[in-house]
N, C-alpha and C positions, 0 to 999 in steps of 0.2 A: 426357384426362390423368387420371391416378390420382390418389382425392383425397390432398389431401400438406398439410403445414405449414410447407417449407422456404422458402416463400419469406421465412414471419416470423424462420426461423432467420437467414437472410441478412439482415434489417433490421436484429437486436438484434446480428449480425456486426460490421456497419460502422457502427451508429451510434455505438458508445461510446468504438471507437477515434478517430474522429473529433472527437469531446468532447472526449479525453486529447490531441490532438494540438493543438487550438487554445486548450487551459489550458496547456499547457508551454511553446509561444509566446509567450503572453502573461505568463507564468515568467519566458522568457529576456529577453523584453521590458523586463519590469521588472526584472530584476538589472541590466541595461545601464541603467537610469537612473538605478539608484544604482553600478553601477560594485561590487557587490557577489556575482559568481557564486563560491560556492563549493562545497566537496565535496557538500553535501547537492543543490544544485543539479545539479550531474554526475552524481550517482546518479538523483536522477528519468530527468535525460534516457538513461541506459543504460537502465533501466526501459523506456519510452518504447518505445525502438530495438527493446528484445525482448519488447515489446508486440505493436508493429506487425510482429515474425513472428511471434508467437502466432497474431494476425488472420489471416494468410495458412495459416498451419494448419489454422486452424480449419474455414476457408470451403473449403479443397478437402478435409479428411476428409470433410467435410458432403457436400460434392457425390459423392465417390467412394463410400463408403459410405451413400448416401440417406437420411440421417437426416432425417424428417421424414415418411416414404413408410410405409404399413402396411408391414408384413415380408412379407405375403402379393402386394404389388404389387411389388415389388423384382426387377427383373429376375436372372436367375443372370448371375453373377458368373464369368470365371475368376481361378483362385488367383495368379497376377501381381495382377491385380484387389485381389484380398484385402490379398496383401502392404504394395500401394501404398498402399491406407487404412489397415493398420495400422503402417505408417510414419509416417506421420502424425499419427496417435494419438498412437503414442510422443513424438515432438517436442511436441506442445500439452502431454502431461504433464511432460515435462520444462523445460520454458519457464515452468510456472506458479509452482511454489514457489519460485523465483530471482525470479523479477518481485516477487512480495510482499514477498519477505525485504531486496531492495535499496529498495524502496520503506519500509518499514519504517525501515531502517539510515538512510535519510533525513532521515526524523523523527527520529529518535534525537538525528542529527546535531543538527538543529535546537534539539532540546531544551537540549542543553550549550551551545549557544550564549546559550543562556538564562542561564547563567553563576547559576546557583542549586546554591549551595556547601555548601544543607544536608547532612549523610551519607544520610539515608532518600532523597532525591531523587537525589544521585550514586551510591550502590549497588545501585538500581536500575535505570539509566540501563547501568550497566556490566554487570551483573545481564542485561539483557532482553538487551545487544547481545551476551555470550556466549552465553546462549540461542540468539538468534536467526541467529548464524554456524551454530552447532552444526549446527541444525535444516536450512540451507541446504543445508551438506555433507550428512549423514545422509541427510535427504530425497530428496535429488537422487540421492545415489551408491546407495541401495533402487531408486530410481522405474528404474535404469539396467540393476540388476541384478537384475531382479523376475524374471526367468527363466532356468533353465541348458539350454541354455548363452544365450548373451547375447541371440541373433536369434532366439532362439521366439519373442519376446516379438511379433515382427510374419512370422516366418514360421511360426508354430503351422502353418497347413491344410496348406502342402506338405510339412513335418517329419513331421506326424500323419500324410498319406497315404503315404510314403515309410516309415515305421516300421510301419503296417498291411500294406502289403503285405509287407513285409521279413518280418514275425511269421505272415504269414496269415491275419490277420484277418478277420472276416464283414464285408460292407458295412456295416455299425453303428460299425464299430474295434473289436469286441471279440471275445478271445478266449479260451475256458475260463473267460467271464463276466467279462473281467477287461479296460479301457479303454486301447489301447496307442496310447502318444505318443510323441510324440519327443520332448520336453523336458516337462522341469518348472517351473511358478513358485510360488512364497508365497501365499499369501490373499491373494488384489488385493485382493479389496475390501474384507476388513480394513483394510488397510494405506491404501487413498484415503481412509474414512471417520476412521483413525486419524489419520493426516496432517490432515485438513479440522480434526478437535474441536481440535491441539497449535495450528495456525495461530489458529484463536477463542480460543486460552488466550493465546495472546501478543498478538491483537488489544486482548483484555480489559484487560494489563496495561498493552499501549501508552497505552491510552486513561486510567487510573487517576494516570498520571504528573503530564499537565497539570494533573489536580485537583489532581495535590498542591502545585504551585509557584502556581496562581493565586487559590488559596484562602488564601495570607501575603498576598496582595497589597492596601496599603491603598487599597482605592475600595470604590463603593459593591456593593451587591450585586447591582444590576442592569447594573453595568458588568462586574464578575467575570463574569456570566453568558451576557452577550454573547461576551465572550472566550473562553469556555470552551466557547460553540456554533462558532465557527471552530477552535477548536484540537482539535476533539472532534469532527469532521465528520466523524471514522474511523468513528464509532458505523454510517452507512451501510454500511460495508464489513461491520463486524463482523454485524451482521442478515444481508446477503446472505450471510457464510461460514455462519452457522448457515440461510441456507433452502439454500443450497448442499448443505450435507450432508443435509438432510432431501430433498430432490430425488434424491441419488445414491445413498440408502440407498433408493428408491422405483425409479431405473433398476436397480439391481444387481440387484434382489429377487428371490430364487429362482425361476424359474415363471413371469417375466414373459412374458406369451404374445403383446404385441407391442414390443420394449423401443425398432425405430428410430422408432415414430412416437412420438416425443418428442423437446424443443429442448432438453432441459436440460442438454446438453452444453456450449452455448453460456454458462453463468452461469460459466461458468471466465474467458472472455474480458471480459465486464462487469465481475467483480469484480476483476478487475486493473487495469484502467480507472477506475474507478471510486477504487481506491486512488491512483494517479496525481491525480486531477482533486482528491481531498479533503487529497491531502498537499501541495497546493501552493496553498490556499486563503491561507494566511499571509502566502506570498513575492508573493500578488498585491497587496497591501494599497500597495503604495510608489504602483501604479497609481491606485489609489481615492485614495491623499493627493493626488496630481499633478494627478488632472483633478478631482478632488472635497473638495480639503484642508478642507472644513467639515463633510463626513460625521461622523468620528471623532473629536469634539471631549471631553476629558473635563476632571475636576477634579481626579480623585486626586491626594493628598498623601504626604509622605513622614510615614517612620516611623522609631524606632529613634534618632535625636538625641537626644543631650541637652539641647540646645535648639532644638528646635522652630525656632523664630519666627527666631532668629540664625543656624539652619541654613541657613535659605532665603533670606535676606538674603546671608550670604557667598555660598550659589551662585548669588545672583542679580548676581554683582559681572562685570564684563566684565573682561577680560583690561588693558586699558588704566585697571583702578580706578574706572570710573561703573560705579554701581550701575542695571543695565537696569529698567524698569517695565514689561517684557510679558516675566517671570519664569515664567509658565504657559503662556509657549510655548516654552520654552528649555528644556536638559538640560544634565545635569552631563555634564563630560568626566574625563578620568582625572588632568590634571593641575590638578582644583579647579574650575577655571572653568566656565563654562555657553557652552554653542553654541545659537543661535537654532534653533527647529527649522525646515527647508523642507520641501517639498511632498509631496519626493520620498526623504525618510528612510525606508529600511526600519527593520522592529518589530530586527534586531540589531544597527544603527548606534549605536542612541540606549542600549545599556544598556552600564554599567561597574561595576566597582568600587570603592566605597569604603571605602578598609580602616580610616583613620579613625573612622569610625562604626560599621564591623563589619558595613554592610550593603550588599545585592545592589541598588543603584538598577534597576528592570525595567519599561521603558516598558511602556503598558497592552497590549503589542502591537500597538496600532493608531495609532503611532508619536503617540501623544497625550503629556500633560506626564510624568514621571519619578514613579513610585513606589516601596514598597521590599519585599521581601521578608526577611524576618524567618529568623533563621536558628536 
């Protein structure tokens, strides 16, 4: 056998969808124990769904087109042959920038659930998610119509041979020095590379948000910072979009003289995965209180009162007028009073409004005692 590297291609295939598939179980898991699936939840799991046909795209482009095999071991091909891997192609690119952008729109979600009323933090929450619609369409309806007419785009070899013979081309395709095809497309590779840097530009900002809301938050700094490694787990993806691009600016490059023994095709499929697994770090957390309620133990205090000390004594009053004594395990509710917290509180059960005070009560995320965000 020809030496080859696809069978690593087929490892980093299946392993990562498989990753994505037992975090968004354990996702669903955990919304069902608090009884709390919502939209941002449903967007993972479509993610998810059109993840797992990325995978399937991926693994027979791979196999149909022998990516991974020198170019010089590659057996010849017929043009059905060709077509059918570049069928293929087409679908894995069109499948990638919808996975991100719903994955994305997720977190988004998530964030306003956050219920952080400052304008810097809501104008750019609304900010990135027209962006990031924008980008989905755009994207998607280029990636679709990157060639005229629409089917060059996977039948270029039969079109090209079909147009050379029709012109009378030399066996090379040209004639009177001049390359005769049958369709036209854009600057692919423009357009991927341009595409990959707009995706890193909104990665960048996804990730700029959480500092912005966790950085009002009063606790300490080593609790902010905790927090802000779970809410900021994007930074992963965002690294793999920028070696992503540095990889496909390295397959595209003019000259490459053998471009399928390379798997780098495959980091399209990991980095979608990868975003699934890191955008649902947050919604596992109800899990870690339920089997592990003493992990996430914190102190953070409120802020914003004008008295303090009276603050926390009324919210620490129970509904039936006794004043509770395990105050720093309790949260305020929206009509004053405080709820004991259990085991299995997600990080957006326990935050509300206090219009009172004029401030955003924002559990530490990690469904620990009630702090506040400063507006």
């Amino acid at each position: 056998m020809p030496e080859n590297i696809q069978d690593a291609a087929y490892a980093i295939i299946l392993v990562f969808p498989i990753l994505s598939t037992l975090v968004v179980g354990l996702r669903c898991w955990a919304r069902g124990l608090t009884r709390q699936f919502g939209w941002d939840d449903s967007l993972i799991v479509i993610a998810w769904l059109l993840a797992v046909g990325q995978t399937v795209t991926i693994w027979i482009y791979t196999r149909l087109t022998y990516q991974g095999y020198h170019i010089y071991d590659i057996p010849p091909q017929s043009i059905e042959q060709k077509i059918t891997g570049q069928k293929y192609n087409l679908a894995n690119q069109l499948l990638y920038n919808p996975i991100l952008a719903i994955v994305k729109a997720s977190v988004i979600i998530f964030l306003f659930r956050l219920q952080d009323r400052r304008p810097v933090v809501r104008w750019n929450l609304w900010a990135l998610t027209a962006v990031n619609l924008a980008l989905l369409i755009a994207i998607f309806v280029a990636d679709l119509f990157q060639c005229t007419p629409l089917r060059y785009v996977y039948e270029a070899p039969a079109m090209d041979l079909a147009a050379q013979r029709a012109a009378g081309a030399d066996k090379n395709g040209m004639k009177d020095g001049v390359p005769i095809t049958g369709g036209k497309c854009f600057n692919q590779i423009g357009f991927f590379l341009g595409s990959a840097g707009l995706t890193i530009v909104t990665d960048i900002w996804l990730l700029v948000i959480p500092c912005i809301i966790v950085w009002q938050l009063q606790m300490s700094r080593r609790k902010k910072l905790a927090i802000l490694g779970v809410l900021c787990l994007g930074v992963i993806v965002t690294a793999l979009s920028i070696a992503r691009l540095a990889i496909y600016a390295q397959r595209f490059r003019p000259g490459n003289p053998d471009p399928t023994y390379n798997i780098g095709h495959t980091v399209s499929g990991v980095e979608v995965n990868l975003a699934i697994v890191t955008a649902s770090a947050t919604a596992l957390n109800s899990l870690l209180t339920h089997f592990a309620p003493g992990v996430w133990g914190s102190s953070a205090q409120y802020a914003g009162a004008s008295n303090p000390g009276s603050e926390w004594r009324r919210r620490s009053t129970t509904a039936s007028g006794v004043r509770s004594g395990r105050a720093r395990d309790t949260y305020p509710l929206k009509n004053g009073f405080r709820r004991e917290k259990q085991a299995s509180d997600s990080q957006e059960e326990i935050i509300v409004y206090d219009g009172r005070s004029n401030v955003s009560h924002v559990s530490a995320i990690s469904s620990g005692p009630p702090t506040a965000v400063q507006r």
